[in-house]
Each structure stands twice: as structure tokens, then as C-alpha cells.
C-alpha positions as CSV (number, residue, x, y, z in Angstrom):
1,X,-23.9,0.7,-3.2
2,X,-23.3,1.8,-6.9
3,X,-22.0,-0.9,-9.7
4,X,-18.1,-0.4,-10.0
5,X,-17.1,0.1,-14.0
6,X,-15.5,-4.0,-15.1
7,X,-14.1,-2.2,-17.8
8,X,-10.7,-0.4,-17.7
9,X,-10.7,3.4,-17.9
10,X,-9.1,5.0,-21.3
11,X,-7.1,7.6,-19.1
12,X,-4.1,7.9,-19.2
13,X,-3.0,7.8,-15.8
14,X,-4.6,5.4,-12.5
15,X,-5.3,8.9,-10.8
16,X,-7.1,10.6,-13.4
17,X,-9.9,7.8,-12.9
18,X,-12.0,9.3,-10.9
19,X,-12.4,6.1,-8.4
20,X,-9.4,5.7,-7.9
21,X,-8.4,9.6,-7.4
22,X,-11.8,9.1,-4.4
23,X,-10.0,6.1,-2.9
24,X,-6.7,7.4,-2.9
25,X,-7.9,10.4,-0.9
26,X,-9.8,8.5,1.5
27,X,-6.0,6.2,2.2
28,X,-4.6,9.4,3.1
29,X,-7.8,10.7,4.9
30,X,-7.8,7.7,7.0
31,X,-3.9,7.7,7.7
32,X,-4.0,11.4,8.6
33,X,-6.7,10.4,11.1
34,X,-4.5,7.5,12.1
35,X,-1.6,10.1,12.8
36,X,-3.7,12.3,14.2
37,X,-5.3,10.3,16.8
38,X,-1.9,9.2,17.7
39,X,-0.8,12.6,18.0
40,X,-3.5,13.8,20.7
41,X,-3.1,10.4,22.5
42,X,0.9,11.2,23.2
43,X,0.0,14.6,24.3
44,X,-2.6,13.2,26.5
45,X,-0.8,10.8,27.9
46,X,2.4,13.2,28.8
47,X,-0.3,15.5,30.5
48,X,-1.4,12.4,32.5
49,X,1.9,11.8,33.3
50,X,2.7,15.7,34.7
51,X,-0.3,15.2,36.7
52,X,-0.5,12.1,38.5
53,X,2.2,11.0,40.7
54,X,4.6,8.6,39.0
55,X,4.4,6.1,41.4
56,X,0.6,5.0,40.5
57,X,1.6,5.2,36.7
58,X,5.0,3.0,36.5
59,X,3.9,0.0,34.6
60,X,2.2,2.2,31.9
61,X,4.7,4.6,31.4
62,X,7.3,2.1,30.8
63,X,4.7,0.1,28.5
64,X,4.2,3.9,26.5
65,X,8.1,4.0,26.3
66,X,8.3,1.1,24.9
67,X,5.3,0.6,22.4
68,X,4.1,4.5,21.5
69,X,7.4,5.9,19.8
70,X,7.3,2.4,17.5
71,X,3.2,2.4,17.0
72,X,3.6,6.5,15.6
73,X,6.5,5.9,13.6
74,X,4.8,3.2,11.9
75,X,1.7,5.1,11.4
76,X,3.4,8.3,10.4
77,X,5.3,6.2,7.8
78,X,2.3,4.6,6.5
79,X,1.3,8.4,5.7
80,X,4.4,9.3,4.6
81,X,3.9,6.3,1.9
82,X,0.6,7.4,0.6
83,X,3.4,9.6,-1.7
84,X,4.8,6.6,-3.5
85,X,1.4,5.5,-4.0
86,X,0.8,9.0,-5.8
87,X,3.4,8.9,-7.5
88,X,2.8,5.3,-9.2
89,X,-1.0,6.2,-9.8
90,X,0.0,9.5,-11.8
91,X,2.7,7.4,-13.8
92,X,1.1,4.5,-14.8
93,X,-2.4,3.5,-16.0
94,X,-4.3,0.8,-15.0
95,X,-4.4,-2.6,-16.5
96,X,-6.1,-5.7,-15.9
97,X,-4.3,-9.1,-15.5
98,X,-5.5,-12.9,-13.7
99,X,-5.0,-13.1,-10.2
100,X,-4.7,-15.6,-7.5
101,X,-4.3,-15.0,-3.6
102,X,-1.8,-17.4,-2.1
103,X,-3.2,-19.3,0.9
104,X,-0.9,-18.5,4.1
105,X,-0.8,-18.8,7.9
106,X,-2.7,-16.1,9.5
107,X,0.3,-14.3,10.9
108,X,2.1,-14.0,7.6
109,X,1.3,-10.9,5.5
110,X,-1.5,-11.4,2.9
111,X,-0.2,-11.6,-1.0
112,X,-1.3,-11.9,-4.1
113,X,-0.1,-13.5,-7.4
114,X,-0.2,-11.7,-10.2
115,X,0.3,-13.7,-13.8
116,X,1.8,-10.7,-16.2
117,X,2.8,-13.1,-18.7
118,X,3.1,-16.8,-19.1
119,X,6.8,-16.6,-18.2
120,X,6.0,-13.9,-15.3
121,X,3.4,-14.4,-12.1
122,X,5.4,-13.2,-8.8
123,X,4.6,-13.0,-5.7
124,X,3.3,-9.6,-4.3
125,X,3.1,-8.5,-0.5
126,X,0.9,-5.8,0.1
127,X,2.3,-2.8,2.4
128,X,2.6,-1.2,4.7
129,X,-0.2,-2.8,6.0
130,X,-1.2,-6.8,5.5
131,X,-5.2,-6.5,3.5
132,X,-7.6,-9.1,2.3
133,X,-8.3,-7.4,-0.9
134,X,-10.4,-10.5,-2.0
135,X,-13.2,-9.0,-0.4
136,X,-12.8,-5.4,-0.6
137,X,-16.1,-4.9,-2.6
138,X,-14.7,-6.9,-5.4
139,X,-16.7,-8.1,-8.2
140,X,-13.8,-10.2,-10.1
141,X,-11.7,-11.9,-7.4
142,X,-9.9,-14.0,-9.9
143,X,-8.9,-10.3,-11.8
144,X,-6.8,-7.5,-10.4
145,X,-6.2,-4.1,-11.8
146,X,-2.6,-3.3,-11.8
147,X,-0.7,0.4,-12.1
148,X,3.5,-0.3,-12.1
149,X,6.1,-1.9,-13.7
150,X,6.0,-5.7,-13.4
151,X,9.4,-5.9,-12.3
152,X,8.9,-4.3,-8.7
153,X,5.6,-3.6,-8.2
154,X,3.4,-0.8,-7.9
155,X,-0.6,-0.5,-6.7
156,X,-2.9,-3.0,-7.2
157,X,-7.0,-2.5,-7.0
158,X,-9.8,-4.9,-7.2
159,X,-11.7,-4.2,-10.4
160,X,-12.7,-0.9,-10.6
161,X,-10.1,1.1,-9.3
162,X,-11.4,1.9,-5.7
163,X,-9.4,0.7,-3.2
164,X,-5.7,1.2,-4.5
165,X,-2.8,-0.2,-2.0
166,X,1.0,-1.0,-2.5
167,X,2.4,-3.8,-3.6
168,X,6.0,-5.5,-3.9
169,X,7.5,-8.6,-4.7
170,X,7.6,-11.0,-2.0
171,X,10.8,-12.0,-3.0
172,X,12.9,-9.2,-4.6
173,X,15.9,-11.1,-5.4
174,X,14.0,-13.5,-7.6
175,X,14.9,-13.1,-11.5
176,X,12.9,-10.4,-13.3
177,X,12.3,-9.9,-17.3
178,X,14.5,-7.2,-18.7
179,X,13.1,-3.6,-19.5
180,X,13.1,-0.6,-22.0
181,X,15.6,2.2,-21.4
182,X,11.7,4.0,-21.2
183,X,10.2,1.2,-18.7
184,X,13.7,1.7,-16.5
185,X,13.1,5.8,-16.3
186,X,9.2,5.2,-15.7
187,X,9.9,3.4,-12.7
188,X,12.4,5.7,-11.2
189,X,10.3,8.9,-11.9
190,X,7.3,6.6,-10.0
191,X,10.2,6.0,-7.7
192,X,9.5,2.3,-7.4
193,X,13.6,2.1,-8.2
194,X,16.0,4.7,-6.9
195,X,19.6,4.1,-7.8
196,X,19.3,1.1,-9.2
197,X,17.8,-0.4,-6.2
198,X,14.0,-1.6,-5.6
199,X,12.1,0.4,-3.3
200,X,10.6,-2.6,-1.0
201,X,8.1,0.2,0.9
């Protein structure tokens, strides 16, 4: 495995860093697999269900109608979101702030705390998936590189840029430091805001 770079790159966007460009790829690689493999299985599973008699297949086609039209929206969603995450990563750069990972039940989504300023260390879910990111080949678990506005979130990576994933504040409704007129049309062109509203996806 090669040494990831501690230091933060000079360019001027998260996706002109060339790890972070290779892991970005791979998230939508992986989803498009995801969506792929879902794909073929519903086809699959619809020829199954021309072929065999109904009668032997009743308790899995009502278990297919229930679960398979939720499981491939969600995964063709998480693709869909690999956008926003494009569009933060070619908006912002990457900085570097202290980090803590709030302890939680293992059913609850993971999180992460981010301290922006004295004043300023909310509470970030990851999404649209839960991830440990504490031990995604991170050599500064106590440091997180950070792309987005620190008002409503954007894409965080362990040090060295090579695993970005989505982030927004746990609580959205808590109170947020003002912004430049600049920071405000940042976020909507990185369409973390849209109308006003924070984009929570």
C-alpha cells in the first residue's frame, strides 16, 4: 500500500487532487455495479417467475414485491447522489480541521464531529449510507479533510483525500454561523442549498 500525502494539496478544487478524483470514480464504479447487479437480479427474477408455476413461488414473490422496488430505489439513488458529491468536490478545496467520532448504538447511523471553529463543531451524519471512516486506511483519525461549507455540509475524507463520502448535519435545525453573499452562492452552485433550503441527501 503506498503512503497517502498528510499534507493538503495546493489545488484548487477536492477533484483536481488526483486521490480524491481515483476515489470518487471508484464510489460511482462501485454504485453502478450496485445498480447493475440489481438490475439483472429483477430481470432474473421476472423470468423465474414467467417460468415456474406461481403456486411454488408465492411466498417469494410477495417478499420481491415488497423488498426489491425499495432495495433498487435506494441503490439507484445512492448513484444518483454520487452528483452532489461531484459537484461539492469541483467547488470546494480541501481543508483540514480536528475531528472526533461520536460513540452511538450500533443501529444508529455513524457520525462524525467536526470542530470548524471554537464557536462551531456540529454533528455530521454520513449518507446515503452509515461508514466507519475511522478505519478507512486513515493515518490521522483525530483529523478529517473537509470540502463544503460549514454550515450544511459537504464531503469529508480521512487524510489524504481517498475515500470521499457525504456528509450533513445531524441536526439541521440547529443554529449556524452567518455567511458571505459569496459563501451563500458557493453552496447553491455545489447545490448543498437550493432555494434557501438545505439539501439533507
Amino acid at each position: 500500500m503506498t503512503s497517502l500525502p498528510l499534507a493538503l494539496p495546493l489545488s484548487k478544487t477536492a477533484i483536481d487532487h488526483p486521490p480524491t478524483a481515483l476515489g470518487h470514480r471508484r464510489l460511482v464504479l462501485k454504485r453502478r455495479i450496485w445498480s447493475g447487479g440489481m438490475l439483472a437480479f429483477g430481470a432474473a427474477w421476472s423470468y423465474m417467475g414467467v417460468v415456474t408455476p406461481p403456486s411454488d413461488m408465492a411466498s417469494l414473490i410477495i417478499a420481491s414485491v415488497l423488498f426489491y422496488p425499495l432495495t433498487l430505489g435506494v441503490t439507484l439513488l445512492a448513484l444518483r447522489r454520487t452528483r452532489r458529491n461531484a459537484a461539492i468536490l469541483k467547488t470546494y478545496p480541501w481543508r483540514a480541521y480536528p475531528c472526533e467520532y461520536p460513540h452511538r448504538s450500533l443501529e444508529s447511523p455513524k457520525v462524525i464531529r467536526i470542530r470548524f471553529t471554537d464557536d462551531h463543531a456540529p454533528i455530521l451524519r454520513f449518507t446515503p449510507f452509515s461508514v466507519n471512516l475511522k478505519e478507512k486506511q486513515n493515518p490521522r483519525p483525530d483529523m478529517i479533510w473537509f470540502a463544503g461549507d460549514i454550515r450544511y455540509g459537504g464531503v469529508v475524507s480521512p487524510v489524504g483525500g481517498h475515500f470521499p463520502v457525504r456528509v450533513v448535519p445531524d441536526a439541521p435545525r440547529e443554529a449556524v454561523p452567518d455567511g458571505t453573499p459569496e459563501e451563500d452562492e458557493l453552496a447553491e452552485r455545489a447545490d448543498l442549498v437550493r432555494g434557501g433550503k438545505v439539501r439533507t441527501t
